[in-house]
VOGU-3710 file (C-alpha; in Angstrom, 3 decimals, decimal comma):
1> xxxxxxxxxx> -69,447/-63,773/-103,871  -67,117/-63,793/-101,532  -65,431/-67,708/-100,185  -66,679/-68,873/-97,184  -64,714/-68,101/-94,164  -66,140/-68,698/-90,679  -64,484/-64,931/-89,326  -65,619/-63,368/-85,791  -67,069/-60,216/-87,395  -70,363/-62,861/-88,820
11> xxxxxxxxxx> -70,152/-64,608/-85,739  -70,135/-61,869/-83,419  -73,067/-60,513/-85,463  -75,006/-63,785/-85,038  -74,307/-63,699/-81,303  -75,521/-60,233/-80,719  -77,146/-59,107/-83,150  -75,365/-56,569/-85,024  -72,084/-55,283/-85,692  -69,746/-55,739/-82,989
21> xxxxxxxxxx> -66,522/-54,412/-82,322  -63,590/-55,138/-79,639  -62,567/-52,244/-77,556  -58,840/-52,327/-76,847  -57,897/-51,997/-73,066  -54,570/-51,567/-71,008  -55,280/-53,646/-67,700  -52,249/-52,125/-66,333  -50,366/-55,627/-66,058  -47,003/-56,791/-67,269
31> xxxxxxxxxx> -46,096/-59,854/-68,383  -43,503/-62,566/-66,519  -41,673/-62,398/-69,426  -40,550/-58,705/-68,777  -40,039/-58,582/-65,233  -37,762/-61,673/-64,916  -39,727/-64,160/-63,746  -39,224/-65,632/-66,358  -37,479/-63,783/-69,263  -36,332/-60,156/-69,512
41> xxxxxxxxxx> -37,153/-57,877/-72,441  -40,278/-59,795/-73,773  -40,992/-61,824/-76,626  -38,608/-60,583/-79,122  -41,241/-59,372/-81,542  -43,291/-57,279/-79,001  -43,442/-53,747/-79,038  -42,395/-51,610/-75,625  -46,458/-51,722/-75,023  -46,200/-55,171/-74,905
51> xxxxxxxxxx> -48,776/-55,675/-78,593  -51,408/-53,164/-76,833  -50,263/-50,185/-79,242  -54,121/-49,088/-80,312  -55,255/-49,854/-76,403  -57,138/-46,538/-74,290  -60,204/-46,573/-72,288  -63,780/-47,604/-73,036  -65,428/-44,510/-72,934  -62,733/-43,038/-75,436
61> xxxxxxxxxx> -63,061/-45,472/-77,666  -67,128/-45,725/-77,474  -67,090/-42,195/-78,062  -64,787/-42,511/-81,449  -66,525/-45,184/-82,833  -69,926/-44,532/-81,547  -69,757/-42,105/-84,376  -69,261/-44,921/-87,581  -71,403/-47,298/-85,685  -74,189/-45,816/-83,305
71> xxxxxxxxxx> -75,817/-49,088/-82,913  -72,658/-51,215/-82,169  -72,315/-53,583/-79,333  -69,075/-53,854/-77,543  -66,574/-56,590/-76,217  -63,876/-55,392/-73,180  -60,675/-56,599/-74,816  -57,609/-56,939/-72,744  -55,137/-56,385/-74,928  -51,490/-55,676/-73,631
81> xxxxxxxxxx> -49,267/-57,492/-72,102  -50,454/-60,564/-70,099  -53,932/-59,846/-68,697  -54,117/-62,565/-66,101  -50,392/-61,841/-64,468  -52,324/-60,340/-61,576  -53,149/-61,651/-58,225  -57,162/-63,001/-58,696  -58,609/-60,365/-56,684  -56,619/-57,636/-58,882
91> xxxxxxxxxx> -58,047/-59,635/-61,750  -61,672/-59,632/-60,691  -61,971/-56,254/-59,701  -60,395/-54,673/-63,399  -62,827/-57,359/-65,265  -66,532/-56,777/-63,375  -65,508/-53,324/-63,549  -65,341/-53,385/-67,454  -68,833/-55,956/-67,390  -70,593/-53,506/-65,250
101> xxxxxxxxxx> -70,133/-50,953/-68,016  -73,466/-50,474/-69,907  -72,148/-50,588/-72,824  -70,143/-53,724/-72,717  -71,556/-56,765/-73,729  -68,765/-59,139/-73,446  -64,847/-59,661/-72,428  -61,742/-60,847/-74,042  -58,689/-61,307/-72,316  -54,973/-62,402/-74,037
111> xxxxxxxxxx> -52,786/-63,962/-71,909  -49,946/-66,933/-71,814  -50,855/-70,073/-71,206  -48,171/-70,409/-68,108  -50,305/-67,656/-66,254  -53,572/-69,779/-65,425  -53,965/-70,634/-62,083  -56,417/-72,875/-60,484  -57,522/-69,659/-58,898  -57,704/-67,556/-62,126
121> xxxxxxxxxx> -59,001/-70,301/-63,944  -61,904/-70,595/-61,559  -62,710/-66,946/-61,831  -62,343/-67,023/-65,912  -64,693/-70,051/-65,368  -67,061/-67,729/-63,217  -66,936/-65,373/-65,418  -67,469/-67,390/-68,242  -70,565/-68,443/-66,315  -72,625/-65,333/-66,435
131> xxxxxxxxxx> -71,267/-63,263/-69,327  -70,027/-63,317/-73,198  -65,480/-64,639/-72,754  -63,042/-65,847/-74,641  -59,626/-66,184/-73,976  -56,604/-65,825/-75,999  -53,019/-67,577/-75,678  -50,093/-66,732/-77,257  -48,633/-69,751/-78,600  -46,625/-68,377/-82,204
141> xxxxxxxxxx> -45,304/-71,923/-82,920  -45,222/-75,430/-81,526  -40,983/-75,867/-82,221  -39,028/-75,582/-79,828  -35,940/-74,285/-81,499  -38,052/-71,330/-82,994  -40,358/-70,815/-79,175  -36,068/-70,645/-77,862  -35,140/-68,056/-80,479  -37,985/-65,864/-79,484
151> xxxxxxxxxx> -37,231/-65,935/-75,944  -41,093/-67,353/-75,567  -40,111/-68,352/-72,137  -42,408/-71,551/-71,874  -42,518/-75,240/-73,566  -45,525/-76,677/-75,361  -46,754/-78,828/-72,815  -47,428/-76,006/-71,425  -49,716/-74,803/-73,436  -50,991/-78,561/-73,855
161> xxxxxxxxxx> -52,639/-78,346/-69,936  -53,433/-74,716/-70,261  -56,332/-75,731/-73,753  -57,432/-78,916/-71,339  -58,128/-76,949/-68,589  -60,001/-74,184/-70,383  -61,981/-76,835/-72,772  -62,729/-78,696/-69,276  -64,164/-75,338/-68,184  -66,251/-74,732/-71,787
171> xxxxxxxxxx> -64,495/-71,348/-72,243  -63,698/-70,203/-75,693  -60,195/-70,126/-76,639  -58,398/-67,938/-79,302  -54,554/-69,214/-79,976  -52,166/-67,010/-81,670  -49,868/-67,943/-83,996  -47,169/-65,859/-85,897  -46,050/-66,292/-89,607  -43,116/-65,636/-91,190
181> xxxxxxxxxx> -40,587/-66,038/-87,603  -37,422/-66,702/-88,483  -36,313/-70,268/-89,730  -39,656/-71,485/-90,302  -40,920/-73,118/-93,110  -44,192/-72,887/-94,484  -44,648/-76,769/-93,639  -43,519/-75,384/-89,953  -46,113/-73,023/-90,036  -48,558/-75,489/-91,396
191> xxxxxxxxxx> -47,801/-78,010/-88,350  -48,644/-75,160/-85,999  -51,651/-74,636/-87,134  -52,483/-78,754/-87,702  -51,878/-78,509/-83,965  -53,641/-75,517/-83,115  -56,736/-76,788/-84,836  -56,244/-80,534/-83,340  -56,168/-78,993/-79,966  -59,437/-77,673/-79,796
201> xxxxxxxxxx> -59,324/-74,248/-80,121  -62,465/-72,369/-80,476  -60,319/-69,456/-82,876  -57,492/-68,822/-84,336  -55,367/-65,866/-84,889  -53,096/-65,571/-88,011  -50,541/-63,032/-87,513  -47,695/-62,077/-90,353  -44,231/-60,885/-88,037  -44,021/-57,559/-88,059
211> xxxxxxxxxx> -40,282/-56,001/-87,013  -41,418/-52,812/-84,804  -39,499/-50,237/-83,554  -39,038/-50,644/-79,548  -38,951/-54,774/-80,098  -35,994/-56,615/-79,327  -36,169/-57,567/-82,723  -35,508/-54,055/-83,569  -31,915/-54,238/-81,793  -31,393/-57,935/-82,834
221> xxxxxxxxxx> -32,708/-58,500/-86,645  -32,983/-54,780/-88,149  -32,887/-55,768/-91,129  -35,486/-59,221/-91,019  -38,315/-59,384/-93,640  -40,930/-61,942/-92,700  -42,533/-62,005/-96,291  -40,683/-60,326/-99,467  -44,462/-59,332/-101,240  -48,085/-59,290/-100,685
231> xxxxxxxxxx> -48,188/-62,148/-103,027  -46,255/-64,877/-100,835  -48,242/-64,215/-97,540  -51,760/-63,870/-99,388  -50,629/-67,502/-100,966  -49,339/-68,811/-97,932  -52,599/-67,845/-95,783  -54,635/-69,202/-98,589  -52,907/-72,553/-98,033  -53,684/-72,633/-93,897
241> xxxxxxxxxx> -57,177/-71,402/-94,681  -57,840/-74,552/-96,582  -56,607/-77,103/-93,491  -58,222/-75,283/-90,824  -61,617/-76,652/-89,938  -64,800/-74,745/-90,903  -65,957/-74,898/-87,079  -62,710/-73,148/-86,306  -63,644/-68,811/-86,057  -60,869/-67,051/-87,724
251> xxxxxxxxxx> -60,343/-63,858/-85,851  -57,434/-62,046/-87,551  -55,348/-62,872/-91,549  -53,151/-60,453/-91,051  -51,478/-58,102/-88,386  -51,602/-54,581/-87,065  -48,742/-51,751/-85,983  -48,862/-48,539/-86,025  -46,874/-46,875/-89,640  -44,635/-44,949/-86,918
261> xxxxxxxxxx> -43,034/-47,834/-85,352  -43,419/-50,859/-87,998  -40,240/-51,509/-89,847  -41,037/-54,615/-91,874  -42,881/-55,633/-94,004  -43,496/-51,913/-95,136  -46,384/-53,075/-96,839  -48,107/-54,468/-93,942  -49,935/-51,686/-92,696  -52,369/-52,042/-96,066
271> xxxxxxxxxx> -54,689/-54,375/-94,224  -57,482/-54,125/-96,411  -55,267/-54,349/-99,627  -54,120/-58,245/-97,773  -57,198/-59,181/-97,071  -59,138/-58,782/-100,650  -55,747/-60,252/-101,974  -56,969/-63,656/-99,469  -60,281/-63,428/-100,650  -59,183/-63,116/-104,442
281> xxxxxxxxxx> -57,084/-66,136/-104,317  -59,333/-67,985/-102,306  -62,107/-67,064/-105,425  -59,271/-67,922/-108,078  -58,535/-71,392/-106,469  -62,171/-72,258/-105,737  -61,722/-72,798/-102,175  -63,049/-72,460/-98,847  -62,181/-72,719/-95,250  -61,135/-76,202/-94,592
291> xxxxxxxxxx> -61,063/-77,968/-98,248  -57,889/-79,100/-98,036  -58,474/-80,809/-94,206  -57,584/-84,160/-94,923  -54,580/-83,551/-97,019  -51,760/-84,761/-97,090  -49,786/-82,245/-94,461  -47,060/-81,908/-97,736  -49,309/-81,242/-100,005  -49,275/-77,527/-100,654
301> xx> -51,154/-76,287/-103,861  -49,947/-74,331/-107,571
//
């Protein structure tokens, strides 16, 4: 038996039904942190397709998977870049379009938390209203120094008024969070997710850093290894998994990128070979999804 993890994939199924999988869009939008309203060149880790690099159209991907799962239901997942850098009636017109899709039962959208206006946050709220959302912010880390290195391009308070506003508005929120960025400790990385977690965030997404080619990373750290085996990110996972709280859905242990443009880890790509490692340790230690929650924050197991 496997431990118990509260992932999307059993509560997607309990929601709908059935199996249900996210269909990767490209909006079309950019990202402030591109075009110099705030930054140039992007987060340092994201690819030239701004993290988007399995995203195509609904019908194609329907018609690919239709064929493993005829039965599926679907979610409208803006993917790429930041999917509310738009002006609101841009925004409402590329999101009904994808609801009004008869195959589409629901919408994602992943976005920064310093792109929520009032106006955007009233038609997420709308949205949210009549039809299946969530919404997903890129956070990475609360410190500073590391959000600085990055070139994140926005401070945590930020972030801080972009969950209240949302929770006010009872949409589901997904944060992401990156492991492995460079200077951080594993007790950095466990006060990001502490915080994540205290914040009230519906999910959570754990990715590992992936160095990509087309990244500013690329042209800046080359030679950067976020984790040196398998072993030390399954164990490191394994710790968060125990301090984040059962209610919390897990959406994602590991991370994607295409085996053309990832660089490091090289062994990153073998998804499902990470995640049985997770759920092997997890079986080894006893554990489940939150056992550790009132630990000390120090206290990291054998």
């Amino acid at each position: 038996m496997q431990p118990s993890i509260n992932m999307i994939s059993k509560y997607l199924k309990a929601e709908f039904g059935g199996k249900t999988v996210k269909l990767s869009l490209d909006g079309g939008f950019t990202c402030p942190n591109r075009d110099g309203t705030k930054g140039i060149g992007g987060c340092i880790f994201c690819s030239a397709d701004g993290s988007g690099d399995f995203a195509s159209t609904i019908d194609e991907q329907i018609q690919l998977l239709s064929r493993k799962w005829p039965n599926a239901h679907y979610l409208a997942y803006f993917q790429n870049h930041t999917n509310t850098y738009a002006p609101v009636e841009v925004l409402r017109r590329k999101f009904c379009e994808a609801l009004n899709h008869p195959l589409i039962s629901g919408i994602a959208i992943a976005t920064r938390p310093d792109c929520l206006s009032e106006e955007i946050l009233e038609l997420l709220s709308e949205i949210n209203e009549k039809h299946f959302l969530w919404v997903e912010l890129g956070l990475q880390t609360i410190h500073e120094d590391t959000a600085e290195l990055i070139n994140r391009c926005y401070e945590l308070p930020v972030y801080d008024d972009a969950m209240a506003q949302l929770k006010k508005r009872h949409i589901r929120t997904v944060v992401h969070l990156i492991l492995g960025l460079p200077g951080e400790t594993e007790k950095d990385m466990t006060e990001s997710v502490r915080y994540v977690c205290d914040s009230g965030a519906w999910g959570i997404k754990l990715h590992m850093l992936n160095v990509v080619r087309g990244s500013q990373m690329e042209k800046l750290m080359p030679d950067y290894c976020s984790f040196a085996s398998i072993e030390e990110y399954v164990n490191l996972v394994c710790n968060l998994i125990e301090i984040i709280p059962p209610q919390v859905v897990i959406h994602r242990l590991s991370a994607d990128a295409p085996r053309k443009i990832l660089m490091t880890p090289p062994w990153s790509y073998q998804k499902r070979t990470i995640l049985n490692g997770i759920h092997a340790e997890l079986a080894r230690r006893g554990s489940t999804q939150g056992c550790r929650l009132d630990s000390s924050p120090d206290l990291i197991p054998d």
